[in-house]
C-alpha positions as CSV (number, residue, x, y, z in Angstrom):
1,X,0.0,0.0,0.0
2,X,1.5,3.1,-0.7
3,X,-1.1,6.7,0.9
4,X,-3.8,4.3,1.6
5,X,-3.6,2.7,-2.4
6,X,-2.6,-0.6,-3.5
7,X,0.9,0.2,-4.8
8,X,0.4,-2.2,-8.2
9,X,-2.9,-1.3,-9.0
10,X,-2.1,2.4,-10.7
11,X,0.7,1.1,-12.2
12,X,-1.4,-2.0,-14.0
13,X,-3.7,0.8,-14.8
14,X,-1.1,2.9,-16.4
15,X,0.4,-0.2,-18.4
16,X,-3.1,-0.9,-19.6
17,X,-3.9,2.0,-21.2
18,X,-0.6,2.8,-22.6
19,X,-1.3,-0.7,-24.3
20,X,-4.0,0.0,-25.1
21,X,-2.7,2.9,-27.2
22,X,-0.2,0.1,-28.9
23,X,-3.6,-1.4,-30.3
24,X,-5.2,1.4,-31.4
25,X,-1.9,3.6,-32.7
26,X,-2.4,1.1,-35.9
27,X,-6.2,1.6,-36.7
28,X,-5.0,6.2,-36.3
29,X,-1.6,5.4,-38.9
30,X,-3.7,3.4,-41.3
31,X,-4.9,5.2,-44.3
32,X,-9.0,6.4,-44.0
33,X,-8.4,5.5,-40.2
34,X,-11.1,3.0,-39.1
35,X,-12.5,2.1,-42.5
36,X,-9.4,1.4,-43.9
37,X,-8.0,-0.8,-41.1
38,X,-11.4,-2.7,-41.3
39,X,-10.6,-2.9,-45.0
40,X,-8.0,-5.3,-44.0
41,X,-5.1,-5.8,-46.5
42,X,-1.4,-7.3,-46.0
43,X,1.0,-6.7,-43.7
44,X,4.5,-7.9,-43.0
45,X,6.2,-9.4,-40.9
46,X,7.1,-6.0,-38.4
47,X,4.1,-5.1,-38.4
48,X,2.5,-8.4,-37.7
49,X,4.8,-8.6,-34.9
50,X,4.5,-4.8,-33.3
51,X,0.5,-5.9,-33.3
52,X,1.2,-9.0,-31.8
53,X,2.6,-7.1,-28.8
54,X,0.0,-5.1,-27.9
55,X,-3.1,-6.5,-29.8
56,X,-6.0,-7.1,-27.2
57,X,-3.7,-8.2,-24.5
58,X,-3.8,-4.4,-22.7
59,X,-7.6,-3.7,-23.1
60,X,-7.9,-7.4,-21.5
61,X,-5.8,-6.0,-18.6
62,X,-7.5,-3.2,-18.6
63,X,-11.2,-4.8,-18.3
64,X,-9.5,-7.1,-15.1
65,X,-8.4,-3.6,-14.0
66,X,-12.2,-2.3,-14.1
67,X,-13.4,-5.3,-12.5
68,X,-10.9,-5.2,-9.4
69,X,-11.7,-1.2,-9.0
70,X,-15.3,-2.5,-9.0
71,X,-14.8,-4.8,-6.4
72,X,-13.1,-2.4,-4.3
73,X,-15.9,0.2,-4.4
74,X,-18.8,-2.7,-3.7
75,X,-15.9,-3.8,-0.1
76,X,-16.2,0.3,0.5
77,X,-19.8,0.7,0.5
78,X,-20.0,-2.0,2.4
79,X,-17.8,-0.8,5.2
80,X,-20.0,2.2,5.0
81,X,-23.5,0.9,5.7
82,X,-24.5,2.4,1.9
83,X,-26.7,0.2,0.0
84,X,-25.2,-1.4,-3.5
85,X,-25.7,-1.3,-6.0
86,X,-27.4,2.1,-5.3
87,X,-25.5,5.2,-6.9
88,X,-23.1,2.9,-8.5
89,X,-25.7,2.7,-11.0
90,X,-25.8,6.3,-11.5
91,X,-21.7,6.3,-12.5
92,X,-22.4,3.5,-15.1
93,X,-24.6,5.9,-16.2
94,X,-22.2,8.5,-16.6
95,X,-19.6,6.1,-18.3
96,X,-22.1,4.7,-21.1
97,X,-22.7,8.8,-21.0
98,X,-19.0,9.6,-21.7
99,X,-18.1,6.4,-23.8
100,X,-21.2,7.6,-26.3
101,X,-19.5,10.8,-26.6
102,X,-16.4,9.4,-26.8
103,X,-17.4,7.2,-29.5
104,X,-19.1,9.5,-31.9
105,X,-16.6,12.4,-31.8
106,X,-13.2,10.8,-31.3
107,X,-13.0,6.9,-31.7
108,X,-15.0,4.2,-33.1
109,X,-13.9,1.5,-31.3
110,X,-14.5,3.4,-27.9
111,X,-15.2,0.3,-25.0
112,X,-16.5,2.6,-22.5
113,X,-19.7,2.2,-23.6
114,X,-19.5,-1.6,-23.3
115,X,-17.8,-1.1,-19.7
116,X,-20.3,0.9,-18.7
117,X,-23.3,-2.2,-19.5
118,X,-20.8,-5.0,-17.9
119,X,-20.8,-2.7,-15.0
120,X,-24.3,-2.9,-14.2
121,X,-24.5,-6.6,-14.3
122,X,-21.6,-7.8,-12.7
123,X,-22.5,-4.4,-10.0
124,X,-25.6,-6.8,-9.0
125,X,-23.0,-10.4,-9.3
126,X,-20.4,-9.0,-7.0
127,X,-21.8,-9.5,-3.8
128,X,-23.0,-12.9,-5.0
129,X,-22.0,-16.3,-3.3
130,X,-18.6,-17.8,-5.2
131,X,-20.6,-20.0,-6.6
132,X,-23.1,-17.6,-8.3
133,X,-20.0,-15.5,-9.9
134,X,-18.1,-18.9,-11.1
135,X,-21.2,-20.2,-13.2
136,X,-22.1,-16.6,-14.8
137,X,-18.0,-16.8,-15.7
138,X,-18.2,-20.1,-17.1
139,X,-21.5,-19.8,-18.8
140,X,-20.1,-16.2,-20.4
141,X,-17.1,-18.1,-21.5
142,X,-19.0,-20.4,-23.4
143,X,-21.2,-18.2,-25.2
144,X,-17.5,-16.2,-26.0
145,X,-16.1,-19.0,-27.6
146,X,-19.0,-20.6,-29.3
147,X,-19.4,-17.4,-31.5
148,X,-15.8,-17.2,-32.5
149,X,-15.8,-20.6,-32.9
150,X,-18.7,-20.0,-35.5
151,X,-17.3,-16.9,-37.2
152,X,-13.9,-18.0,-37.4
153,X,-15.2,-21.6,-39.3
154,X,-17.1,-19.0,-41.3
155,X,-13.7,-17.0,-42.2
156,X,-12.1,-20.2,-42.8
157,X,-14.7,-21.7,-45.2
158,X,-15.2,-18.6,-47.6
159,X,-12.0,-16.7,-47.2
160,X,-13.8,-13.4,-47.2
161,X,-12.2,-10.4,-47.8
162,X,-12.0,-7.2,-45.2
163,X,-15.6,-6.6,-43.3
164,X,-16.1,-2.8,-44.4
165,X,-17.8,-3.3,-47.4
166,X,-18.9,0.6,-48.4
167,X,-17.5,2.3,-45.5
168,X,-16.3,5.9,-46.4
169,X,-12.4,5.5,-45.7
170,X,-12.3,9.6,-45.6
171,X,-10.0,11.1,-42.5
172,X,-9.8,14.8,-44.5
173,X,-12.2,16.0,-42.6
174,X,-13.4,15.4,-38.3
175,X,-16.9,16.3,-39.5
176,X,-17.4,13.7,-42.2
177,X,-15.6,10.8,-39.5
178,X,-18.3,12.3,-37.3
179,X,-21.2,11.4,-39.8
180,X,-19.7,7.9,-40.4
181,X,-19.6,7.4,-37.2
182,X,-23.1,7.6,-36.8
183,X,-24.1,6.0,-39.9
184,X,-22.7,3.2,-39.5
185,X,-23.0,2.9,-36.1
186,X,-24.1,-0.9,-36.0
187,X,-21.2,-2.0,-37.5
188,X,-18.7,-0.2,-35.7
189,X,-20.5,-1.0,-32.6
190,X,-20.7,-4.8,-33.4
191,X,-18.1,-5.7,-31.7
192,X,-19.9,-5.9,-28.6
193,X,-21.1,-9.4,-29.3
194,X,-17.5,-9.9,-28.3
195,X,-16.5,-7.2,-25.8
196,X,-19.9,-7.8,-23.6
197,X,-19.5,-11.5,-22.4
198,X,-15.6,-11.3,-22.7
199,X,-15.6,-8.3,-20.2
200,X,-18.1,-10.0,-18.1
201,X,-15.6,-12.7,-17.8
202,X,-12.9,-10.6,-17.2
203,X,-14.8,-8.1,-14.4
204,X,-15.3,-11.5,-13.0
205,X,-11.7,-12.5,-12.7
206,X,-11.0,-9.4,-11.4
207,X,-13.5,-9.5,-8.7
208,X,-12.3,-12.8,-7.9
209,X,-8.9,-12.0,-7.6
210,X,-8.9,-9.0,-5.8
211,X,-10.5,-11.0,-2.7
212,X,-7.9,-14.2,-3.3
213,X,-5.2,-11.6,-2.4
214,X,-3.5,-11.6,-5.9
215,X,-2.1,-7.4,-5.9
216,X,-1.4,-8.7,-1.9
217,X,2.7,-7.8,-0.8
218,X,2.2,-11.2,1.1
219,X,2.7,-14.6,0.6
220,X,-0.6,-15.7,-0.2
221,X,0.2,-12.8,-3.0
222,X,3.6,-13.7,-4.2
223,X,1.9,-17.8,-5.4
224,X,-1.2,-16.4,-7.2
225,X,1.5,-13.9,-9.1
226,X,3.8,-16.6,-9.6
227,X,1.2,-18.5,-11.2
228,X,-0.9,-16.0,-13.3
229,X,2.9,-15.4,-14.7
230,X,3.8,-18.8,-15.6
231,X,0.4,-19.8,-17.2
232,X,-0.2,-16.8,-18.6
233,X,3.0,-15.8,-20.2
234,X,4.3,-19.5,-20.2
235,X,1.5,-20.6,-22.2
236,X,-0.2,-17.5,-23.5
237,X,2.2,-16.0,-25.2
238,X,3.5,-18.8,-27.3
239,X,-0.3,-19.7,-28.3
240,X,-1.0,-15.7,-28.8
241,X,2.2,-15.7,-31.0
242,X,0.9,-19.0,-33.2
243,X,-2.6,-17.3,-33.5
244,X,-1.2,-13.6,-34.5
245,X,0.7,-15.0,-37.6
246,X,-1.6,-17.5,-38.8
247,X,-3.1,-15.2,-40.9
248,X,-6.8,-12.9,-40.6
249,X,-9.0,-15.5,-40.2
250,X,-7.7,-16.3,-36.9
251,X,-7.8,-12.7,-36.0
252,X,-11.1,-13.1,-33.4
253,X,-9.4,-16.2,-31.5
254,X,-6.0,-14.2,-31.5
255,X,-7.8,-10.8,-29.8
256,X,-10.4,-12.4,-27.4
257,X,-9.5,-15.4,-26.6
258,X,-5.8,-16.1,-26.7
259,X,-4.5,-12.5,-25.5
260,X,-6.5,-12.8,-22.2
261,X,-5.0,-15.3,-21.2
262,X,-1.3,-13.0,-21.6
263,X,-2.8,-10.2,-19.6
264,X,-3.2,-12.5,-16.6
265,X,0.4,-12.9,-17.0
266,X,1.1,-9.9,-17.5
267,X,-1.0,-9.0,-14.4
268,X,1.1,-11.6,-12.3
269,X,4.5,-10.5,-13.9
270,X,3.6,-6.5,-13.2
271,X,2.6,-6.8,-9.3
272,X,5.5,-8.6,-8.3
273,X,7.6,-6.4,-10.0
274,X,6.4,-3.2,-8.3
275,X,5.7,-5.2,-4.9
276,X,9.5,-5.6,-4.6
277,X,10.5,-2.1,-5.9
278,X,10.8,0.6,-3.4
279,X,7.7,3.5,-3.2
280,X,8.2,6.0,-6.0
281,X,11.2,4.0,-7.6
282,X,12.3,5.6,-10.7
283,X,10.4,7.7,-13.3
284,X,8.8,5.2,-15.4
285,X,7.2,3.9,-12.5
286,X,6.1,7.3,-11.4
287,X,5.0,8.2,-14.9
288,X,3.0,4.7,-15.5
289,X,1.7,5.3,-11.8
290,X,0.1,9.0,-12.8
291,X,-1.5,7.4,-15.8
292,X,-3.4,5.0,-14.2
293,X,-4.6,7.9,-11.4
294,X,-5.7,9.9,-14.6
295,X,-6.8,7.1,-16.5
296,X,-9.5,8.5,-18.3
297,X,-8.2,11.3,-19.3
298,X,-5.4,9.7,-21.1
299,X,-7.7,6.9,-22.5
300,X,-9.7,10.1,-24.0
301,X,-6.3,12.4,-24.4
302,X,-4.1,9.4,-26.0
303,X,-7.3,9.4,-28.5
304,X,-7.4,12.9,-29.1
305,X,-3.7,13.3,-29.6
306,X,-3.2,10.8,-31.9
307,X,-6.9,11.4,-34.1
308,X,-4.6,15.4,-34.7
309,X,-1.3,13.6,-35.6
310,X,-2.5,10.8,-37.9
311,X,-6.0,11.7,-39.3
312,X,-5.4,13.6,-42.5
313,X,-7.6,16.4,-40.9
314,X,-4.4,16.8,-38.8
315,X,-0.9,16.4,-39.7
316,X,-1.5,13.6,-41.7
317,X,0.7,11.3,-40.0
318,X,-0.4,7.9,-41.7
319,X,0.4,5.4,-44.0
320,X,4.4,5.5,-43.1
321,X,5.1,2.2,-41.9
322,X,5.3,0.6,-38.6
323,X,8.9,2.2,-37.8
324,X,6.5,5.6,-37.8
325,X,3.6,3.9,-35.9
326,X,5.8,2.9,-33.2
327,X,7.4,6.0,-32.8
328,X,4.1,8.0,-32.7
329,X,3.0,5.1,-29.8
330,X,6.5,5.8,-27.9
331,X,5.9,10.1,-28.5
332,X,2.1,9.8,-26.9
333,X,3.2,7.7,-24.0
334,X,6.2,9.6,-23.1
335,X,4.0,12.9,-23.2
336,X,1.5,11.4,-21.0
337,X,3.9,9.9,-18.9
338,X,5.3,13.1,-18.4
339,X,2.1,15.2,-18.6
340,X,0.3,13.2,-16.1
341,X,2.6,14.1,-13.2
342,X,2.8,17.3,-14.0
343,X,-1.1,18.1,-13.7
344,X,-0.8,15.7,-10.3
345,X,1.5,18.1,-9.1
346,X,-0.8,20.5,-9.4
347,X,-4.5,19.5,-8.9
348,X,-6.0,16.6,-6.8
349,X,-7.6,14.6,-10.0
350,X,-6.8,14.5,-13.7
351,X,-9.5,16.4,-15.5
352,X,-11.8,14.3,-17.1
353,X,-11.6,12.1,-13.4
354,X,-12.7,15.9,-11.7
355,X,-15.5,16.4,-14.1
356,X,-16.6,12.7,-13.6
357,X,-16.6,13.4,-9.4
358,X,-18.8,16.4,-10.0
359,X,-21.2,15.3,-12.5
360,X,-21.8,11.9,-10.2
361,X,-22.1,13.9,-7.0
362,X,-24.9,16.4,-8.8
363,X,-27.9,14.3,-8.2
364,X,-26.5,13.6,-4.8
365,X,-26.7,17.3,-3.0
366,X,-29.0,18.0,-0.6
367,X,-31.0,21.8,-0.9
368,X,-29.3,24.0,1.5
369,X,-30.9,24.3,4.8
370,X,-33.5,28.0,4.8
C-alpha cells in the first residue's frame, strides 16, 4: 500500500492504457483511419509482430483492472453501511454517458460504452455467493467461444475479404468521421457481441482476484502472481504468437481469446515487480503510476492526440510504416507519462476524473438548509 492505495494497481492501470494505445496507434496510422484498417489488407512481418505485442492483450488487462476497481468500491460501500448497488448505478450511467461521446466524436472502437453495461451486471453479481459469480464466468465463456468458434469456421470456409464493405475510408475532414460514425454505427459497434461477455468474464476475474489476495505484498500474493505469470506468459504467449501469424481469419481467437490469457500474465508479472520495488522508484514507474490515477483522461487524451497527428484532418501522420507507428506510440506515451505528473502536481484529479466526481455527485446534493 502506498497513501492508503494498492501500490500495483495504478501502475497496471497505467500499463493498460498505454497498451492499449499500442492497439489502437495502428487503426489512427492506417490510411481512411477506421475504415481502412477494417478494410484489412497485407502486412508484413514488423508489423504483424509490433501488433502482436500489444493486440487485445492491454484492453484485456484493462477490463481485469475495471473489475478489481469495481470490487473495491462494492468492499467500501459496504464498510459504510450504503446500500449497492445504489448510486453505483448512477456512475455506469455517466460512463455509457462519456463512452457515447467518446465514440461519436473521437474513436469508433470506444469500449467505455460496453464497460459501462458490464458494470451494471456484474455491480448486481459481485456480492454474490462464489458460486453464483463462477457459473455466470463459465457460462459467459461459453457463449464467448462458441461465437468465435462459428465466425472463425465462417472466415475459414469462404476466405472473405475485409468486413467494411462501403464504408467511407475519408480522415480529411473530423466532421465527415463524425457522420460515419453515426451512420454506421451498427457495425462499428458490433463488436460488442464480443466485448460484452468477454468483459463480463474478465470483471469477474477481477473481482475474484482482488479478494484471493492476488495485488497482496504477502505470501498468499507472491503464489497467485507466480502463477498467473507462468500460465499466462508460459502458455499465453506462445499460443497468442501461433494465432497472431496464422493469418486474418484467426484474427477473433488471437484478440479475445488467446491474448486474455497474456494479460493475466502480464497481471502476475507487473505486481511482483512493483511489490518488490521501493515506493516512487524511478520515473517510469512514477510516470506509469500518474497514468493510471488519470486514467480516463489519457484513454480520451491518448485518442485525441493521436486522431490530430495521424487523421489527414491533422498532420496527416499515416500510411508510413510501422517504424512511424511505433514512434508516434513511444511520443504519446512519453508525453502522457510526463504530462500526467505534472497536472498531479498540481490538482487533486486528472481532468476528465474531476468532471466525472462532480457530474456523479450532482444528483446527490441536498438543498441548502433555509
Amino acid at each position: 500500500m502506498v497513501g492508503g492505495r494498492v501500490a500495483a494497481l495504478d501502475v497496471l492501470r497505467g500499463v493498460a492504457i498505454l497498451g492499449t494505445l499500442g492497439t489502437n496507434i495502428w487503426i489512427f496510422t492506417t490510411p481512411g483511419g477506421a475504415a481502412g484498417f477494417l478494410s484489412g489488407g497485407g502486412s508484413g512481418f514488423a508489423e504483424t509482430f509490433l501488433r502482436f505485442l500489444s493486440n487485445g492483450k492491454f484492453l484485456a488487462l484493462l477490463s481485469i483492472m475495471f473489475g478489481i476497481g469495481l470490487a473495491m468500491q462494492h468492499a467500501s460501500a459496504l464498510r459504510r453501511g450504503e446500500r449497492w448497488p445504489g448510486w453505483y448505478l448512477w456512475r455506469s450511467a455517466l460512463l455509457l454517458l462519456e463512452g457515447l461521446i467518446h465514440y461519436v466524436l473521437i474513436f469508433e472502437f470506444d469500449v467505455l460504452m460496453f464497460y459501462a453495461l458490464v458494470s451494471v451486471l456484474v455491480a448486481y453479481l459481485v456480492g454474490r455467493s462464489a458460486k453464483v459469480i463462477r457459473g455466470w464466468m463459465i457460462g459467459q465463456a461459453v457463449l464467448l467461444v462458441t461465437i468465435i468458434g462459428l465466425l472463425t469456421w465462417a472466415l475459414l470456409a469462404s476466405k472473405a475479404g475485409g468486413p467494411s464493405g462501403g464504408l467511407p475510408a475519408d480522415t480529411s475532414s473530423w466532421l465527415a468521421q463524425v457522420q460515419a460514425r453515426l451512420d454506421y454505427a451498427g457495425l462499428y459497434r458490433a463488436e460488442a457481441i464480443f466485448a460484452v461477455p468477454l468483459s463480463t468474464v474478465l470483471f469477474l476475474a477481477g473481482v475474484r482476484l482482488l479478494r484471493a489476495g492476488a495485488l497482496e505484498d504477502s505470501e498468499r500474493g507472491r503464489l497467485i502472481q507466480r502463477r498467473l505469470t507462468a500460465w499466462g506468459l508460459g502458455f499465453g504467449i506462445p499460443l497468442n504468437a501461433v494465432t497472431s501469424f496464422a493469418g486474418a481469419e484467426l484474427f477473433l481467437v488471437d484478440r479475445y481469446l488467446c491474448a486474455p490469457i497474456v494479460a493475466f500474465g502480464l497481471l502476475g508479472l507487473i505486481t511482483m515487480v512493483v511489490n518488490r520495488m521501493r515506493a516512487e522508484a524511478g520515473m517510469a514507474r512514477r510516470g506509469l503510476t500518474a497514468v493510471g490515477r488519470t486514467a480516463l483522461t489519457c484513454y480520451v487524451g491518448q485518442n485525441v492526440i493521436a486522431s490530430i497527428l495521424c487523421y489527414d484532418w491533422g498532420l496527416g501522420l499515416n500510411g508510413h510504416g510501422p517504424a512511424v507507428t511505433a514512434a508516434l506510440w513511444l511520443a504519446i506515451s512519453l508525453l502522457l507519462m510526463a504530462g500526467a505528473p505534472w497536472w498531479l502536481r498540481r490538482h487533486e484529479r486528472g481532468p476528465m476524473e474531476a468532471l466525472w466526481q462532480w457530474a456523479y455527485r450532482v444528483p446527490q446534493r441536498q438543498p441548502a438548509p433555509r
